[in-house]
mmCIF file as gemmi writes it, N, C-alpha and C atoms, coordinates in Angstrom:
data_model
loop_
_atom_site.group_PDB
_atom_site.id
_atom_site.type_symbol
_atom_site.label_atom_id
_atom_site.label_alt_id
_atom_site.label_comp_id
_atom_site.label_asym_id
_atom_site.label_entity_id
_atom_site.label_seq_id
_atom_site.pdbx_PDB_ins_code
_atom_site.Cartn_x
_atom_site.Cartn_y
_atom_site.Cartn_z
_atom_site.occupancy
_atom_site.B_iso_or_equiv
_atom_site.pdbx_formal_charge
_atom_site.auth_seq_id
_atom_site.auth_asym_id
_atom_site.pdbx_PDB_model_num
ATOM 1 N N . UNK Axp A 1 ? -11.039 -6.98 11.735 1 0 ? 1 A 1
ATOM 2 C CA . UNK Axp A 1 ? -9.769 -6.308 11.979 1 0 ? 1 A 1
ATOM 3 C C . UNK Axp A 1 ? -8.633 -6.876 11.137 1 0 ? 1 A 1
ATOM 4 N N . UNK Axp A 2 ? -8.736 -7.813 10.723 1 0 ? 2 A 1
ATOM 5 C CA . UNK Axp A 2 ? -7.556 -8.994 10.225 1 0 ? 2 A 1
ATOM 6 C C . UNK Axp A 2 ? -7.645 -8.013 8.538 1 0 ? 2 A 1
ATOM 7 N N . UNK Axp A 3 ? -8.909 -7.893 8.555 1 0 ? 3 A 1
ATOM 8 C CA . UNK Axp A 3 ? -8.916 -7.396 7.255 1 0 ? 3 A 1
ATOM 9 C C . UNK Axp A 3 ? -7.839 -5.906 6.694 1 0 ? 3 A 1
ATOM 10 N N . UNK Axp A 4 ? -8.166 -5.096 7.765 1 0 ? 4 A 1
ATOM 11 C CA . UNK Axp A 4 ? -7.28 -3.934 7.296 1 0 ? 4 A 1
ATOM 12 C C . UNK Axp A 4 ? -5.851 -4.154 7.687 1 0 ? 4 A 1
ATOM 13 N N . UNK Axp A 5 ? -5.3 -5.328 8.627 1 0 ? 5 A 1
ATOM 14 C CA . UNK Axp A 5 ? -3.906 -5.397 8.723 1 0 ? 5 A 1
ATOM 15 C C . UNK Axp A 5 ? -3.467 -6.068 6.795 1 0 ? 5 A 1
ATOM 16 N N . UNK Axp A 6 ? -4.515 -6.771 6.18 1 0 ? 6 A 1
ATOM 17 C CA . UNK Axp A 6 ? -4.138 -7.46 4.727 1 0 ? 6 A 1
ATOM 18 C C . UNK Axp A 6 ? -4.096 -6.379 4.082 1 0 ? 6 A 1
ATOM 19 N N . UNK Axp A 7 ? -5.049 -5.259 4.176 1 0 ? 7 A 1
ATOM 20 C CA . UNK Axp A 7 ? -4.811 -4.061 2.956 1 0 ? 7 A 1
ATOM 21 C C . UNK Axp A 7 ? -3.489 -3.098 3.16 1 0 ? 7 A 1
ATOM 22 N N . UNK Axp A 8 ? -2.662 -3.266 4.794 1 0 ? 8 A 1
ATOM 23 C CA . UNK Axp A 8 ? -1.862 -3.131 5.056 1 0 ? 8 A 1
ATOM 24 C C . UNK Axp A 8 ? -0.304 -3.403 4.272 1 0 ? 8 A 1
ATOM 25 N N . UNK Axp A 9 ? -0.58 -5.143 4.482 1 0 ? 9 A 1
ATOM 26 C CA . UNK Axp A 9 ? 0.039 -5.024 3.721 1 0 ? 9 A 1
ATOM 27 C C . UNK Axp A 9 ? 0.145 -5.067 1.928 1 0 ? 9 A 1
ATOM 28 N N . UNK Axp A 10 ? -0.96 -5.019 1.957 1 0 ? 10 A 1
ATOM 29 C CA . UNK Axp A 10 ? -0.911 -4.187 0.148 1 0 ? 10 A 1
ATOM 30 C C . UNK Axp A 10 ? -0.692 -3.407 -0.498 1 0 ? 10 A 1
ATOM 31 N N . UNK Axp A 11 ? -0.854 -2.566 0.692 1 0 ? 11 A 1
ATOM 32 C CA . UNK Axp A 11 ? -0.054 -1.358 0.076 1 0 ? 11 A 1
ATOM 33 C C . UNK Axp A 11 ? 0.87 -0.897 0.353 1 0 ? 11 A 1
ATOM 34 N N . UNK Axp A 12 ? 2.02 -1.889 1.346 1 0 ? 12 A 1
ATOM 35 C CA . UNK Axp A 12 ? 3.195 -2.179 1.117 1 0 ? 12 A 1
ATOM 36 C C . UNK Axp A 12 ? 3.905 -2.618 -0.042 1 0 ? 12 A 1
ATOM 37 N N . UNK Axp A 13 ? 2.66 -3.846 -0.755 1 0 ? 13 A 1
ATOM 38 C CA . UNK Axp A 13 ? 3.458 -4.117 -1.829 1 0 ? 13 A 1
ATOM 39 C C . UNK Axp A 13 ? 3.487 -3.576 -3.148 1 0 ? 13 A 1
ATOM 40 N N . UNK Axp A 14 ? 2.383 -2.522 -3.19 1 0 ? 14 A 1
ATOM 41 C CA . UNK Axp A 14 ? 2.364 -1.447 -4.4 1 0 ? 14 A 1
ATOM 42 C C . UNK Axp A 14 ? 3.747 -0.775 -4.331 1 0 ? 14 A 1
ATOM 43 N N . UNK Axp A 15 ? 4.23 -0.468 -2.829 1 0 ? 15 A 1
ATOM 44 C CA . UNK Axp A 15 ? 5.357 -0.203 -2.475 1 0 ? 15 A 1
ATOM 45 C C . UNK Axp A 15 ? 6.287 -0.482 -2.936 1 0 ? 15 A 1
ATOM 46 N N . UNK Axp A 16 ? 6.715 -1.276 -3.434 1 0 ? 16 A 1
ATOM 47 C CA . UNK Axp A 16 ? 7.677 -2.748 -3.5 1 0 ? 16 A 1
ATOM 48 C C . UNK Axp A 16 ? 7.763 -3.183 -4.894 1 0 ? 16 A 1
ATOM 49 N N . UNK Axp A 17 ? 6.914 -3.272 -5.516 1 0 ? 17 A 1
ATOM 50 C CA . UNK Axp A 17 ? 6.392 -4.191 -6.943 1 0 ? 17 A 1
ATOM 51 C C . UNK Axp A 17 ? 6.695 -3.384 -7.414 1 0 ? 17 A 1
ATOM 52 N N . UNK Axp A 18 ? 6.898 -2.135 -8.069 1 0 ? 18 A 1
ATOM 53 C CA . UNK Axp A 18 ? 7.649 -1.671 -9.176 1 0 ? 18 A 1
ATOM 54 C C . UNK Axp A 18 ? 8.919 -1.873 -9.253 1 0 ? 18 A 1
ATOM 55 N N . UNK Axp A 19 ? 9.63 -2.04 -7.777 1 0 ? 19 A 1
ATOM 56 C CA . UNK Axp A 19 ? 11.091 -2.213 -7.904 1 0 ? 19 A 1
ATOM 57 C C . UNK Axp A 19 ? 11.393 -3.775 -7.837 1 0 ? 19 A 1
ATOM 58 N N . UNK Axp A 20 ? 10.449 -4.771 -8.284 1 0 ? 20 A 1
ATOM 59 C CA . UNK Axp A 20 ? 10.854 -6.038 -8.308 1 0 ? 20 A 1
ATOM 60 C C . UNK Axp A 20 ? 10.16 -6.451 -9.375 1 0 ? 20 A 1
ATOM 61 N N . UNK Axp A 21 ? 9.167 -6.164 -10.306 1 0 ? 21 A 1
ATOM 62 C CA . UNK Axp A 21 ? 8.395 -6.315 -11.405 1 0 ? 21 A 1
ATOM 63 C C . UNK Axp A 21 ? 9.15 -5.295 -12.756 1 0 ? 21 A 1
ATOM 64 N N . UNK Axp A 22 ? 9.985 -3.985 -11.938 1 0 ? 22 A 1
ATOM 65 C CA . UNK Axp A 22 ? 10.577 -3.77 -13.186 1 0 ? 22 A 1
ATOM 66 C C . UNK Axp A 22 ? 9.873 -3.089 -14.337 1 0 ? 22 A 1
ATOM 67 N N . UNK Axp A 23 ? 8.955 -1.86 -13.544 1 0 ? 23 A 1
ATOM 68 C CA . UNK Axp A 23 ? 7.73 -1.41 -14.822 1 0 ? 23 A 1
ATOM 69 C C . UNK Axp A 23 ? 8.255 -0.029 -15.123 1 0 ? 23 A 1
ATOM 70 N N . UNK Axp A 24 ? 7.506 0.308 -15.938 1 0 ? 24 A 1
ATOM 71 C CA . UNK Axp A 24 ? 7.741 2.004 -16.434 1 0 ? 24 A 1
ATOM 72 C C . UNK Axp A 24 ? 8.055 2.693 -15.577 1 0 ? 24 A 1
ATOM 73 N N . UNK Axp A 25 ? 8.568 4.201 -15.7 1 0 ? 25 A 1
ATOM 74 C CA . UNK Axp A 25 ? 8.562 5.173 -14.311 1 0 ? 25 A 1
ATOM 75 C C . UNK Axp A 25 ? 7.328 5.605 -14.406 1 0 ? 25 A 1
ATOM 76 N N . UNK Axp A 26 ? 6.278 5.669 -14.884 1 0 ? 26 A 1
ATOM 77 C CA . UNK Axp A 26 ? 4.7 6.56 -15.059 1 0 ? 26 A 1
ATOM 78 C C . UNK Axp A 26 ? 4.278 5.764 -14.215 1 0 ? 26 A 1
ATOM 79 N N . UNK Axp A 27 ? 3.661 4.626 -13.719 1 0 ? 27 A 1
ATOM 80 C CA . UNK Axp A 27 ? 3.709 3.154 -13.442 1 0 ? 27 A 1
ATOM 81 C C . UNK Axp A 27 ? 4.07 3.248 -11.934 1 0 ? 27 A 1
ATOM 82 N N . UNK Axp A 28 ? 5.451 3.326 -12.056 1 0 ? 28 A 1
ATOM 83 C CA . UNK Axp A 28 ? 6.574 3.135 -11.004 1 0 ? 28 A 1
ATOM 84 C C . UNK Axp A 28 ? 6.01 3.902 -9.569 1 0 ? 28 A 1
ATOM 85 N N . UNK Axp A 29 ? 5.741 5.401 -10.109 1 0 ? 29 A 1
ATOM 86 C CA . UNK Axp A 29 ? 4.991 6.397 -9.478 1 0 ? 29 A 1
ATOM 87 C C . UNK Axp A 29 ? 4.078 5.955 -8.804 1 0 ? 29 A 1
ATOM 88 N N . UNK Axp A 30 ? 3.208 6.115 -9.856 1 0 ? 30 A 1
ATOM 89 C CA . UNK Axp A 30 ? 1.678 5.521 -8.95 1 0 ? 30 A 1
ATOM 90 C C . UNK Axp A 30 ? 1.564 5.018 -8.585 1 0 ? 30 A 1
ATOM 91 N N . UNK Axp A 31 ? 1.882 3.455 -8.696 1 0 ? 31 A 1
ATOM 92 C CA . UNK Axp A 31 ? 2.428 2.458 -7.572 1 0 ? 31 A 1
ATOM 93 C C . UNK Axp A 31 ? 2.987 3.33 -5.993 1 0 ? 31 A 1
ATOM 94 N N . UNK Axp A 32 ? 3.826 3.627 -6.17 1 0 ? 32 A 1
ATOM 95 C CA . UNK Axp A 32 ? 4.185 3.988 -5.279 1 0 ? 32 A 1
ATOM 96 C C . UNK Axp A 32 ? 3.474 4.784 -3.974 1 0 ? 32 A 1
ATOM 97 N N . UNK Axp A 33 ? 2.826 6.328 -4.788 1 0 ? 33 A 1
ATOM 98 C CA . UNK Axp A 33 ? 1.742 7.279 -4.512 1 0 ? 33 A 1
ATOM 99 C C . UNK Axp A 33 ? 0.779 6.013 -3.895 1 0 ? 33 A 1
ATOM 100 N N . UNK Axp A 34 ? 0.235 5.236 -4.56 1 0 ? 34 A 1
ATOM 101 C CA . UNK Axp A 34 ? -1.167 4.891 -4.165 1 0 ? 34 A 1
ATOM 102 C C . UNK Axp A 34 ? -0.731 4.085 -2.965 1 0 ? 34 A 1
ATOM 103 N N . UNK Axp A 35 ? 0.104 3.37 -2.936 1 0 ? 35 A 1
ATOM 104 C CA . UNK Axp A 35 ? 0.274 2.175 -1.76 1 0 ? 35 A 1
ATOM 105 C C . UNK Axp A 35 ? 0.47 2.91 -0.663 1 0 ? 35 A 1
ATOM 106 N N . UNK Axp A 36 ? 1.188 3.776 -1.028 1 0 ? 36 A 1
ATOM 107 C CA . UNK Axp A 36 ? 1.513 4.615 0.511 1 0 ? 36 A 1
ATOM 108 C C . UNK Axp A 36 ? -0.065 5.135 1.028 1 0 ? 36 A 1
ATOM 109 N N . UNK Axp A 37 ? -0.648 5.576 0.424 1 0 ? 37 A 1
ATOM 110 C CA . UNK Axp A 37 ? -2.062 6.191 0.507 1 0 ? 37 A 1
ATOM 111 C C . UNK Axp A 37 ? -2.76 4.837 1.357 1 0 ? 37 A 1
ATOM 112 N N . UNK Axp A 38 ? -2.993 3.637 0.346 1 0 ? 38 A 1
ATOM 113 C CA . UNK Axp A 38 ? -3.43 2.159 1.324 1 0 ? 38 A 1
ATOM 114 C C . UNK Axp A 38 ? -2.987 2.13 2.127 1 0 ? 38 A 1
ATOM 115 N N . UNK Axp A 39 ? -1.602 1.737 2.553 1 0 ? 39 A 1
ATOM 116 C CA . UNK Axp A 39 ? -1.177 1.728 3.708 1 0 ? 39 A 1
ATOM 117 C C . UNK Axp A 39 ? -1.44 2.248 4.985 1 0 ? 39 A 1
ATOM 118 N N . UNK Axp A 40 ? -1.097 3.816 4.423 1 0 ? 40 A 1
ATOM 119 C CA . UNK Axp A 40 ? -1.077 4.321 5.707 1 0 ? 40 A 1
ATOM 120 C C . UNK Axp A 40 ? -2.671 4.798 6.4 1 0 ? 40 A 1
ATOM 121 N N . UNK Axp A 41 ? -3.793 4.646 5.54 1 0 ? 41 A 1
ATOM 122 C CA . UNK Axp A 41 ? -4.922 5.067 5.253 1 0 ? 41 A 1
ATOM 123 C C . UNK Axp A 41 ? -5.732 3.296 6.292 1 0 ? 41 A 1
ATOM 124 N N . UNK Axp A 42 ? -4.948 2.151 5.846 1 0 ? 42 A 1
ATOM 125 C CA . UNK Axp A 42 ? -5.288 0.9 6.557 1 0 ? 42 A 1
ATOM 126 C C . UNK Axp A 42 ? -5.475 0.519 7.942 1 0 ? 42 A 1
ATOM 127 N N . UNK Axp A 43 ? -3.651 1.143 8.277 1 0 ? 43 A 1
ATOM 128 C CA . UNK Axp A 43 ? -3.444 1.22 9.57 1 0 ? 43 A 1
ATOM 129 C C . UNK Axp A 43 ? -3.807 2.483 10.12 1 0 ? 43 A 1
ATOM 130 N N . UNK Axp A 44 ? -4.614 3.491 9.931 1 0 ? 44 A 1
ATOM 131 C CA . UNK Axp A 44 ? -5.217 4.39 10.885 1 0 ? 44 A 1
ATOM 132 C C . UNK Axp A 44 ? -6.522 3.735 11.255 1 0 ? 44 A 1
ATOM 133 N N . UNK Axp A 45 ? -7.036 3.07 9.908 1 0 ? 45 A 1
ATOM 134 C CA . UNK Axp A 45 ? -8.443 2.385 9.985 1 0 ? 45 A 1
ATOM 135 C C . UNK Axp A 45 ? -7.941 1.08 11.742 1 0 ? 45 A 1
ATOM 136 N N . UNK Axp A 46 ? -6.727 0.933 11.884 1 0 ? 46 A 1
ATOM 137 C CA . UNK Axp A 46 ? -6.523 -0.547 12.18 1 0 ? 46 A 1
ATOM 138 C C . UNK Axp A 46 ? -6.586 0.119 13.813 1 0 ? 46 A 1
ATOM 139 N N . UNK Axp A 47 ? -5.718 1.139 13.479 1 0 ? 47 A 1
ATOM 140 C CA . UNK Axp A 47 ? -5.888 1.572 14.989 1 0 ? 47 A 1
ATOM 141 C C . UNK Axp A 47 ? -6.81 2.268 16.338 1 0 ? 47 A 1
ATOM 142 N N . UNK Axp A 48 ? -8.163 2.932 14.977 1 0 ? 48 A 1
ATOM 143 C CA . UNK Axp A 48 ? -9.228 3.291 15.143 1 0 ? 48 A 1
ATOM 144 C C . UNK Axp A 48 ? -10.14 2.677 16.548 1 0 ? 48 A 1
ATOM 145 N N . UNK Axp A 49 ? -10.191 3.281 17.989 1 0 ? 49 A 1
ATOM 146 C CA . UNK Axp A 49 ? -11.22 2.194 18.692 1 0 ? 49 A 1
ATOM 147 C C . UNK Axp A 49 ? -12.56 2.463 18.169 1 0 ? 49 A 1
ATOM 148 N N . UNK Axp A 50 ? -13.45 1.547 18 1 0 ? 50 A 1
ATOM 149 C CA . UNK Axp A 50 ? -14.592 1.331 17.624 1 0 ? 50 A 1
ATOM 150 C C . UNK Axp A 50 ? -15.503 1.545 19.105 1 0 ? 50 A 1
């Protein structure tokens, strides 16, 4: 379980890291697109009863 709260927050920080790393807007995007996708894709996994 510990595991999908970490991919959690990873794809918070795809979130995040373009606007503190300072990269392209092509870049900037996808970053963005994909983390939200981890994220929110993590915590459904997190909340899932087994």
């Amino acid at each position: 379980m510990w595991a999908n709260w970490v991919n959690v927050i990873v794809g918070i920080w795809l979130i995040i890291s373009p606007f503190v790393v300072k990269s392209a807007s092509g870049i900037q995007w996808n970053n963005i697109i994909f983390g939200i996708v981890v994220a929110v894709l993590a915590y459904y996994a997190t909340t899932q009863k087994k």
